[in-house]
C-alpha positions as MATLAB code, in Angstrom:
seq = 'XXXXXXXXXXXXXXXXXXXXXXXXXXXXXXXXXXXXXXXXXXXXXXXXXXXXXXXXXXXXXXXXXXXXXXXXXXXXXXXXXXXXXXXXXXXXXXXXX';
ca = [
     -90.250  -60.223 -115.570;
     -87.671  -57.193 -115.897;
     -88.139  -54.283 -115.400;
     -88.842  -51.132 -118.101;
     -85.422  -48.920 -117.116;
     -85.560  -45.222 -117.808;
     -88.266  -42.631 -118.856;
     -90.157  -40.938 -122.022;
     -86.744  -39.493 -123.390;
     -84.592  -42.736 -122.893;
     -82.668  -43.815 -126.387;
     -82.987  -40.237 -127.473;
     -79.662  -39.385 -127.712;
     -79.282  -38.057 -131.268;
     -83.260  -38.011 -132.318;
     -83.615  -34.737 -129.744;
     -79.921  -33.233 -130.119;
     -79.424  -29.824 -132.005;
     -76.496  -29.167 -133.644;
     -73.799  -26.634 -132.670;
     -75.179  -23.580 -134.687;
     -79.256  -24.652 -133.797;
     -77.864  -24.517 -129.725;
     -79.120  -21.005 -127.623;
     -82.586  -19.022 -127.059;
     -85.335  -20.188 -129.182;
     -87.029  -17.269 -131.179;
     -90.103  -16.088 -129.696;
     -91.976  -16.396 -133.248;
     -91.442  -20.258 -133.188;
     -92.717  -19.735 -129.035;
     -95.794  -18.111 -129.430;
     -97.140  -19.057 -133.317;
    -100.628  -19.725 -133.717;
    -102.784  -21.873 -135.886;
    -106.395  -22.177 -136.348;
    -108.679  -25.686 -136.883;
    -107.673  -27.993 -139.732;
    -104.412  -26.643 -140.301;
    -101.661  -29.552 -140.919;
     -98.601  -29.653 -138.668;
     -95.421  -31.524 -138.461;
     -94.196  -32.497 -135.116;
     -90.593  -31.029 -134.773;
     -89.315  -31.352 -130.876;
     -87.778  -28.057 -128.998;
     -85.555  -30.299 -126.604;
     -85.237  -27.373 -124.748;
     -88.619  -26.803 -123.607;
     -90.200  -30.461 -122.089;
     -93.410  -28.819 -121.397;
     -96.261  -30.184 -123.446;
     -94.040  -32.591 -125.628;
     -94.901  -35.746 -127.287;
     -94.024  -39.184 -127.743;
     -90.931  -39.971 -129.388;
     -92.560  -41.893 -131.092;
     -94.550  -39.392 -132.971;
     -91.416  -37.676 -133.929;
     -91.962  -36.353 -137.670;
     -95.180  -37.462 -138.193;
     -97.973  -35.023 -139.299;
    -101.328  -34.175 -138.297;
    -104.486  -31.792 -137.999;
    -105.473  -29.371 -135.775;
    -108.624  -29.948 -134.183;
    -109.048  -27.301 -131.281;
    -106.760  -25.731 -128.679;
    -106.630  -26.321 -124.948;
    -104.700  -23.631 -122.736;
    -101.581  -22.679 -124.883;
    -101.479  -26.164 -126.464;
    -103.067  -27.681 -129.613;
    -105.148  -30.907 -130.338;
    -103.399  -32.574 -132.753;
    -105.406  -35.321 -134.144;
    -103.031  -38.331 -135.657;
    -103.342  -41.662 -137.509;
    -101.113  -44.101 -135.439;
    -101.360  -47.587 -137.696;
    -104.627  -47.303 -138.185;
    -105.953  -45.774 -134.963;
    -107.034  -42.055 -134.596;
    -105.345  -40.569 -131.665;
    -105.394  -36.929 -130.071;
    -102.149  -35.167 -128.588;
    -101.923  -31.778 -126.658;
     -98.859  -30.552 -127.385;
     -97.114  -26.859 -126.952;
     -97.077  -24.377 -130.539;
     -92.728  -24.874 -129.904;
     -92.648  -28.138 -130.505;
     -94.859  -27.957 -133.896;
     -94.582  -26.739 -137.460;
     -96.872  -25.413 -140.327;
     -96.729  -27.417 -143.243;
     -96.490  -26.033 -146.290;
];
């Protein structure tokens, strides 16, 4: 049976890239925002900053809020049909509206 080749962020070539004018510092707003229980958040990867990020898979899918842990947030998803919780840093998230 052959072996799985690579890691998380393997095929991920243009899904993670920023374009030329996104490229630099992130802003410190985006670093440290908060959000409280039951807000609704859109997972949008800071390729930047691997600490605390998610599947690719979940890549911009949405979800709640359900309580924080450290710095991160858990994010409480429906994946086909199945409820599943993700920590992941306030960078790689965003409010929606």
């Amino acid at each position: 049976m052959p072996k799985r080749l690579g890691s998380i962020r393997r095929r991920t070539r243009h899904k993670f890239s920023k374009t030329v004018r996104q490229k630099g510092k992130i802003s410190f707003t985006r670093f440290f925002q908060e959000f409280k229980e039951g807000d609704s958040v859109c997972f949008k990867l800071e390729p930047s900053i691997q600490k605390a990020m998610y599947h690719p898979r979940f890549h911009g899918k949405s979800g709640k809020i359900t309580g924080k842990r450290g710095n991160c947030y858990l994010i409480k998803i429906n994946d086909f049909g199945k409820d599943k919780m993700l920590i992941v840093h306030p960078v790689h998230l965003q409010r929606m509206k």
